[in-house]
N, C-alpha and C positions, 0 to 999 in steps of 0.2 A: 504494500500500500504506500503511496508516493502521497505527499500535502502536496495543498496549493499555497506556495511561497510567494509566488512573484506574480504583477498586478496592479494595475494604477491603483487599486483599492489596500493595495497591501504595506507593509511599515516598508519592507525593501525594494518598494518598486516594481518597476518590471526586469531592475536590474542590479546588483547591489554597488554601491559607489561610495566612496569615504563621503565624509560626515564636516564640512570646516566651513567655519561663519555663519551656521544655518545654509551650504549650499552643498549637494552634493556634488561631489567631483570625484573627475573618473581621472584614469592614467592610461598612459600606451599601454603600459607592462599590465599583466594578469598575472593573478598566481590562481591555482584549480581548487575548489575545496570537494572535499569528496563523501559520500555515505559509508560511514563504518560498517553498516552491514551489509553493502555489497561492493563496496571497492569501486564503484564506480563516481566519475566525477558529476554534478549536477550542476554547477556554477563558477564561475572564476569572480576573483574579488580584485580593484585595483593595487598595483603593486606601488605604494608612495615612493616619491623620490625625497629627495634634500628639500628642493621647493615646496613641496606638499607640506612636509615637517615644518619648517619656517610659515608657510603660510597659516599653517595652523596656529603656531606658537603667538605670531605676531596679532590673530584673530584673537585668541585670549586674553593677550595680556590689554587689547582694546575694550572687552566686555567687562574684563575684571573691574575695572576702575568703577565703572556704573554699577554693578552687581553687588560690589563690597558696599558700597554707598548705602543700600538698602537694609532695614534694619533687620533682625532677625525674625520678628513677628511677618515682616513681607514676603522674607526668603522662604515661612515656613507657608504660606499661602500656595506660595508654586510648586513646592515639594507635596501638598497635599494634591494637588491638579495634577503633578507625577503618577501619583497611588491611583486616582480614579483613571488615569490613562489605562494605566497596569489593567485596574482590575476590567476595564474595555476590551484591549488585547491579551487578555490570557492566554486563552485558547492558540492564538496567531502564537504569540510568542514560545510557549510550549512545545510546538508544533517544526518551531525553527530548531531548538534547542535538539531535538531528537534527530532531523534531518540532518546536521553537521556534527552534533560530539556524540550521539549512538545509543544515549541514553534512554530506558525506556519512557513511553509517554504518563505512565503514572510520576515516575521519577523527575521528570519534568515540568510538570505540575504542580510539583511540589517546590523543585527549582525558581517559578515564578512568583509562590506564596512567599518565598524567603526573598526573591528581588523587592517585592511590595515591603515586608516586613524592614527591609534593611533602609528604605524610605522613611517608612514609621518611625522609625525609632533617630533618624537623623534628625525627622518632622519633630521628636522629644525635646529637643532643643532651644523649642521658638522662649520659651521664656528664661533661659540659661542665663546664669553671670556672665559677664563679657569681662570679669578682672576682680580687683580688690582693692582696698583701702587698709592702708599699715599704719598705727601713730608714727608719726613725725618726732624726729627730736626738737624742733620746736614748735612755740603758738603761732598759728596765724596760717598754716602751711597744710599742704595735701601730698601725700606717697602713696601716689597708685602705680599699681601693676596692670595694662591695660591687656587685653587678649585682642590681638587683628590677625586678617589671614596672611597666609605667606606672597599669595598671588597667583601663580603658576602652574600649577601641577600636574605633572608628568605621571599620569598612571598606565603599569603592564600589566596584562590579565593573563591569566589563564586558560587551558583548555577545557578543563573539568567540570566547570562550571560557568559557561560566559555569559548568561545574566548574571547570576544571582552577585559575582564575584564585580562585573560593571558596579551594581549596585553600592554594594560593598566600600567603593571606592567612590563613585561618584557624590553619593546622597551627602554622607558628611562632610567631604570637600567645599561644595558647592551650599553648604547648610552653613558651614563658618566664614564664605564672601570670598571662596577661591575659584578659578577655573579651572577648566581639566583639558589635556590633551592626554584622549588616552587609545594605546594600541593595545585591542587584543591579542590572541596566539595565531595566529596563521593556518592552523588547523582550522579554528572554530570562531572567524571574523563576523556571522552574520547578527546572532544576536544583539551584541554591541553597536551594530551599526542600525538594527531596527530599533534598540530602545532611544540613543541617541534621536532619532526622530521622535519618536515617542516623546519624547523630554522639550523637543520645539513644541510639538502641539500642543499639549501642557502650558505651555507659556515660559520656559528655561530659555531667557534670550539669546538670541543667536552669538557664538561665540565662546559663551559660558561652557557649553559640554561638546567637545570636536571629537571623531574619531579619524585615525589613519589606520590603512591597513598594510600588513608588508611583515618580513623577516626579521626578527629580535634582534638578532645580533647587528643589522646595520639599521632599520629604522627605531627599533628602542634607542640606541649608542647616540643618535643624533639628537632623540628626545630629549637624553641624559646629556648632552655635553651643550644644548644650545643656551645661548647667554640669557633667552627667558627664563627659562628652569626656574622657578627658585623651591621645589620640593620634587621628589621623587618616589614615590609607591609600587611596590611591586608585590604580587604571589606569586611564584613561578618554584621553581630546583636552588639548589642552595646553590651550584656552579652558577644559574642567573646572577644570583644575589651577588655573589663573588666579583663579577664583571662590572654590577652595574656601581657597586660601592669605586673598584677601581676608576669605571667610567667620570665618579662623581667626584672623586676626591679633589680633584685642581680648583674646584669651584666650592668647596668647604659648604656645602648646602645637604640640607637632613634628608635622608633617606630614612623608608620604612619597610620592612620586607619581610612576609609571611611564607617560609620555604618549606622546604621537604619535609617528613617525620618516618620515623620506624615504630608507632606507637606499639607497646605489649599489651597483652590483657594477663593479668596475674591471673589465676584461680587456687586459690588458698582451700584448704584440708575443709575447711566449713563451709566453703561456700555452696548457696543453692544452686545446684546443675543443674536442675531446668530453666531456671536463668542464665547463670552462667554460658551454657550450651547455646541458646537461642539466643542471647544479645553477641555474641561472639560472631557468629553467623551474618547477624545480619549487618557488624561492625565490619564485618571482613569483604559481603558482597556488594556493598553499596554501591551504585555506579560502577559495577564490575572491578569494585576496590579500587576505582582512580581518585581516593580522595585522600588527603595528606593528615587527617586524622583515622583512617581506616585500623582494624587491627591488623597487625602485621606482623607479628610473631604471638604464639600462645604459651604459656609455662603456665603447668600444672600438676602440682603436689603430686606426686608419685604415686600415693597413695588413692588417688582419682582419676591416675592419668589414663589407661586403660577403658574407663566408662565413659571418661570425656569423649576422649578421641573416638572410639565406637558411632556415640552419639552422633558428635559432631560429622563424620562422614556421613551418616544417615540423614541428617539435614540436608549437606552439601548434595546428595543425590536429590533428592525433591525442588531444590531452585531451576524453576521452570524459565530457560535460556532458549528467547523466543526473539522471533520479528518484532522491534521495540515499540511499535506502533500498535500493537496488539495491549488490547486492556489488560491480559491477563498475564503479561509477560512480567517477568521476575528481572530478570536481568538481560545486558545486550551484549551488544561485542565491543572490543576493545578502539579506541578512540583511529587508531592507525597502524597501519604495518610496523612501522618501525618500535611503538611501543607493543605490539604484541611478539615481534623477534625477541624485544627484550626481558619481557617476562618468560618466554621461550627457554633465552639461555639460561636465566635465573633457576629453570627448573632443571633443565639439561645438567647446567651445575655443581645442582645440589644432587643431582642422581649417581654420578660419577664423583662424588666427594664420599658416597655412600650410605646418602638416605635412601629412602622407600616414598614413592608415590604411590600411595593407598587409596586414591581417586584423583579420576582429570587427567592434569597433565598436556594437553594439546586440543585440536579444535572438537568440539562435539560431533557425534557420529550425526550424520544426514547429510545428501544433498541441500539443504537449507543453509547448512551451514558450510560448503565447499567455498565461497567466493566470503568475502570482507572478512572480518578482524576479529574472530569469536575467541572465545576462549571458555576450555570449561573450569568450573568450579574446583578448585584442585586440595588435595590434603594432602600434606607431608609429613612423614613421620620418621624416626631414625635420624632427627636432627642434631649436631650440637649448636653451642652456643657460637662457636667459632666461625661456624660457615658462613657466606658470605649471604646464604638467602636469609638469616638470621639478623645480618647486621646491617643491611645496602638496603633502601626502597625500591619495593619489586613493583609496587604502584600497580598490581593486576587481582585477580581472584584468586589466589594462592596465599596455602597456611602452614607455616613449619608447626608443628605443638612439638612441646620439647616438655619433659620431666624436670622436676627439681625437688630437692630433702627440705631446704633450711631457707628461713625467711632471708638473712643476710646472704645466704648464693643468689636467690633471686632476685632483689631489690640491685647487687652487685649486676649481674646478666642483664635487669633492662636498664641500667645506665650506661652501659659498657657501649653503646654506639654513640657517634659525632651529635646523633640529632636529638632533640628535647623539646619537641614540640606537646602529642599526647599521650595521657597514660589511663589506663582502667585497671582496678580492683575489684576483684568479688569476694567478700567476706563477710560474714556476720560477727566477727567479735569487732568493738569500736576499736580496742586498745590495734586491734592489728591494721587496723582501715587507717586510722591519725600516724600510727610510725610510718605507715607507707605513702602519704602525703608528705609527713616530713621530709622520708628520705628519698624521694621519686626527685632527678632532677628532670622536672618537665613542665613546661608553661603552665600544662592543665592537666587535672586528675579528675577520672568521672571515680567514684565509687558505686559497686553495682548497680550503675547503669551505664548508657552509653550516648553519645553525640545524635542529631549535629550538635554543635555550640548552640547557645542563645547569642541573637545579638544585642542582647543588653548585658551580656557580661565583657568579658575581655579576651580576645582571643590572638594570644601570646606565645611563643616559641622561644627558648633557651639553647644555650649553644649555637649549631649547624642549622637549625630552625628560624631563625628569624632575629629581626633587629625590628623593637619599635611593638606595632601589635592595629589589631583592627577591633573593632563595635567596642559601643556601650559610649559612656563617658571617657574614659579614658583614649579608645582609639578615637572618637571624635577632637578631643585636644590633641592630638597629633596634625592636626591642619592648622594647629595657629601657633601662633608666637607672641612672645612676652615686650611688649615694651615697659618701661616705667615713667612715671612720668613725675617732677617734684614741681609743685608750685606754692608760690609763695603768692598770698591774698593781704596779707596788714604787716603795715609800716613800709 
């Protein structure tokens, strides 16, 4: 089953074309985007050059000036005319989100409730302090710390999710009186360039939210090094993050960056396993595991580890891995060739390091699944802790469970990699739930439950994971900066 995308009636046109000044513009160059579930290509997106980047940049930093002007009760006006857009185009955008990243249309769905959500809650803001008031050392006198926006910003998305992660980036940007130039992944450009119009019709004045489309490494780089810049936002791979910190250094301007994760799930001697079992599952198949809080290795008490694992393959066989467009579809295929070779070797890997695949392992049996990017549901077992599918983000449907005796080996084991983004526990005694908060080093710990995040909380990554952080209050103060200011009123 194929949607209907494209349409003088549709957010992307009859043809999809970047996003700059409220106008769309096209380029010579294409690049192809293709359906994860049949490998075949449906559209090309333009390819920006330099010009395009500057055209963009310099369109922003023209809207910004008027945009910041506005107070925050106004900003919050158009942010709400966002949400009613959203909740218009559901369905359309949904429907995009499945055609280009392969996710299923339930999963999608849900994808758009959290684009709207990530609005709402920037929309939280309309009555926010804008600073503070310190006593002065003397009478007569005012010490404020004021909050204004940075101006500029340069936002890179992701493929895994390219609304809801737009969102994400755009609402609190544009809620503290900044602009956005932002590129999506190149896989997955359409989204981004329908909400973006979504965002004009709304009433987001032209300028304030641009998209360009094109390759990271040379149009993200120009985003990052052009002399508008003055903030930089990313989700991407921690190797992204890596470059664009280098990219950014010369110009000493803040970066924020939500990267990779290896999250574990503990499952401790007490925990309930039919919870346990079932939230692990569905932590692990979310969008075919392509999400940077997924569970990604499982340890489990030795003393359970045998029922789990049982279990747990018993689940992995019932995840109905169908045409994404289908209601009842559980899961889809993998975003692109390249990442599904690489879950591939991951598993190939770990078989010849001498584990056991105990299910999965490569495409699902049918013609259905002969052509795009499937992957099935995979268990691993025979793991150590050492291997590298244990330690590296396999970012696909695959699970080592590994055993463990003793609280301190396994609290040691899920630190033991680069990254510290999430962590899950399942236990029923408190005393062991609070030391393993303590000693988890990891932005965020679910206890017997599991993701996605809330966006009113804080959604933070340690180590290899991130610099900086997104939602709630906190990631929404990452779009401003401090001035102060001392005035003096008598004598």
């Amino acid at each position: 089953m194929a949607y209907q995308l494209f349409g003088p009636d549709r957010l992307l046109g009859e043809r999809p074309a970047m996003f700059i000044g409220g106008e769309r513009v096209d380029s010579p160059q294409t690049r192809p985007v293709d359906n994860p579930a049949t490998g075949e290509v449906f559209t090309e997106v333009p390819e920006a050059t330099a010009e395009h980047v500057d055209q963009a940049m310099r369109a922003a930093e023209t809207a910004q000036r008027e945009w910041a002007g506005r107070s925050l009760p106004e900003r919050a006006e158009v942010l709400a005319a966002v949400m009613r857009e959203i909740d218009a185009h559901a369905e359309e955008l949904a429907q995009i989100v499945v055609a280009e990243q392969g996710k299923t249309i339930t999963e999608a769905r849900g994808e758009i409730v959290g684009t709207r959500l990530f609005f709402d809650v920037a929309h939280g803001n309309k009555y926010a302090p804008i600073g503070e008031i310190f006593p002065p050392n003397q009478p007569g006198e005012h010490l404020m710390v004021r909050e204004e926006p940075y101006g500029v910003v340069a936002a890179i998305t992701p493929w895994n999710y390219p609304a809801a992660i737009f969102a994400r980036k755009v609402a609190p940007a544009i809620m503290a009186g900044n602009a956005v130039v932002l590129k999506p992944s190149e896989v997955t450009p359409l989204a981004a360039l329908a909400l973006a119009r979504l965002c004009q019709q709304a009433g987001v004045p032209d300028g304030v939210v641009n998209v360009v489309t094109g390759e990271g490494r040379v149009v993200g780089k120009q985003m990052c090094e052009h002399p508008v810049t003055q903030m930089v936002t990313l989700t991407g791979s921690s190797r992204a993050g890596q470059e664009i910190l280098r990219q950014t250094a010369a110009k000493v301007i803040p970066v924020s960056l939500e990267l990779g994760g290896k999250a574990p799930v503990i499952v401790f001697e007490d925990a309930d396993l039919d919870a346990a079992v079932e939230r692990a599952a569905e932590a692990r198949f979310w969008n075919c595991g392509q999400v940077c809080t997924c569970n990604e290795r499982t340890y489990v008490h030795a003393s359970r580890y045998d029922e789990f694992a049982s279990r747990f393959v018993e689940v992995a066989k019932q995840v109905k891995v169908a045409d994404p467009t289908r209601e009842d579809a559980q899961m889809g295929p993998k975003v692109s060739a390249e990442e599904w070779r690489k879950v591939k070797d991951f598993v190939d890997g770990a078989e010849a390091a001498g584990a056991t695949v105990v299910y999965g392992g490569d495409r699902p049996a049918g013609a259905e699944f002969a052509k795009g990017y499937w992957f099935s549901p995979t268990v691993i077992t025979g793991v150590g802790n050492e291997m590298d599918i244990v330690r590296q983000e396999v970012f696909g449907p695959v699970l080592p469970i590994v055993p463990f005796e003793k609280y301190d080996e396994v609290i040691a084991w899920a630190n033991s990699t680069d990254y510290g983004l999430t962590a899950y526990v399942f236990t029923q005694n408190i005393d062991i739930a609070m030391r393993a908060v303590d000693d988890l080093q990891f932005g965020e710990v679910y206890v017997n439950k599991i993701g996605p995040e809330q966006p009113q909380g804080f959604h933070t990554g340690w180590k290899m994971s991130g610099l900086g952080g997104e939602d709630g209050k906190y990631g929404y103060q990452r779009y401003l900066r401090k001035k102060t200011v001392y005035l003096r009123y008598r004598g």
